[in-house]
N, C-alpha and C positions, 0 to 999 in steps of 0.2 A: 734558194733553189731547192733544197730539201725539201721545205716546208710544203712547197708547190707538191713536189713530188708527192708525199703522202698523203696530201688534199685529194689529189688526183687520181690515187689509189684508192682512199676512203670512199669515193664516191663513187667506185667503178663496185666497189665490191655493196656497196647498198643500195643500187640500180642491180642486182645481178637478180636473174629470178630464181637463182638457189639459194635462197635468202630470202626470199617472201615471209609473210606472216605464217604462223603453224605450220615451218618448214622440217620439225620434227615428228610431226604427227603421222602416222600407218595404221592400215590395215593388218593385223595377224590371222593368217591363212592357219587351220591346224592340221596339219597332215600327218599325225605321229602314231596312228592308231591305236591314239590312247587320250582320256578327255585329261585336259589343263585344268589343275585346279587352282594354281596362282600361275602371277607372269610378273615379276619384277623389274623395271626398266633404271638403269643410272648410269648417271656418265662417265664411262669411262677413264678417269681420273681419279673419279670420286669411289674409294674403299669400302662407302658404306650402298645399302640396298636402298631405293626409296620404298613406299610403301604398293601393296600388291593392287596392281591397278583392273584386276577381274569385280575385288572386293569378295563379295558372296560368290558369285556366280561362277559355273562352271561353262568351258569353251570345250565342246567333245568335237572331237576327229571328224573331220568336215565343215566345223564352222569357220567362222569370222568373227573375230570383235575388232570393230575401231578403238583405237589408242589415242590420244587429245594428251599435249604436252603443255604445261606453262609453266612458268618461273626462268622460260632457260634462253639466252639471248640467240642470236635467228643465226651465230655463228659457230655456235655448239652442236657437234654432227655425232662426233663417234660415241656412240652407248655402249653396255654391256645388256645383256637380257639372261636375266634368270628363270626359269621355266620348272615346277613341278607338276607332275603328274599324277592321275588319280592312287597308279599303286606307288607313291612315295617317292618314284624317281627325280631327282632333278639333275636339272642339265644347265651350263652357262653358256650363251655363247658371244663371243666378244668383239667387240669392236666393228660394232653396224654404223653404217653409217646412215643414218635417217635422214639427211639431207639429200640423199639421194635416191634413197627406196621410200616409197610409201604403201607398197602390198607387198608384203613378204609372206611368203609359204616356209614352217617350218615343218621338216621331214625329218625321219631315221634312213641313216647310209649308214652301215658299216658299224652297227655299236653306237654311235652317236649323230646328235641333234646337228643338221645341217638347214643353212636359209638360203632362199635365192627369192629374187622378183618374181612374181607370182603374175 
């Protein structure tokens, strides 16, 4: 009877379509009025940074860059995002959830980096 059960779980959560293929994947909005020169993205669990996914390029205040994720299974949601700026600031912000956002605007409130749907 267990067995059933978890069958039955497994298969409801890999029909769900918040679990599609590149269901980590967004849009970064830059609203900080100041240009991005790196953006760090890692899983929240994980202690360490992955590598800067702008690479060279710089994201100024008003653009977009698409973010493309692999290696991470389609039930891996919450990130951290590490953000520097061109005068040297950097900001963390934690525990996004990419599974559910895929256009984020990140903004200054208050001293610091806030994100919302965009």
């Amino acid at each position: 009877m267990k067995t059933a059960i978890l069958g039955a779980m497994a298969a409801i959560l890999i029909a769900s379509p918040a679990h599609a293929a590149g269901v980590q994947d967004f849009t970064l909005h830059n609203n900080l009025n100041a240009a991005i020169t790196h953006v760090y993205v890692s899983e929240s669990d994980n202690p360490k940074w992955e590598n800067d996914v702008l690479g060279k390029d710089v994201l100024e205040n008003g653009d977009s860059w698409d973010i493309k994720f692999t290696g991470y299974g389609d039930a891996v949601c919450k990130f951290d995002i590490k953000i520097k700026t061109q005068d040297d600031a950097e900001w963390i912000v934690e525990g996004v959830n990419l599974c559910e956002m895929q256009d984020i605007k990140f903004s200054m409130e208050g001293g610091k980096v806030v994100f919302e749907k965009n």
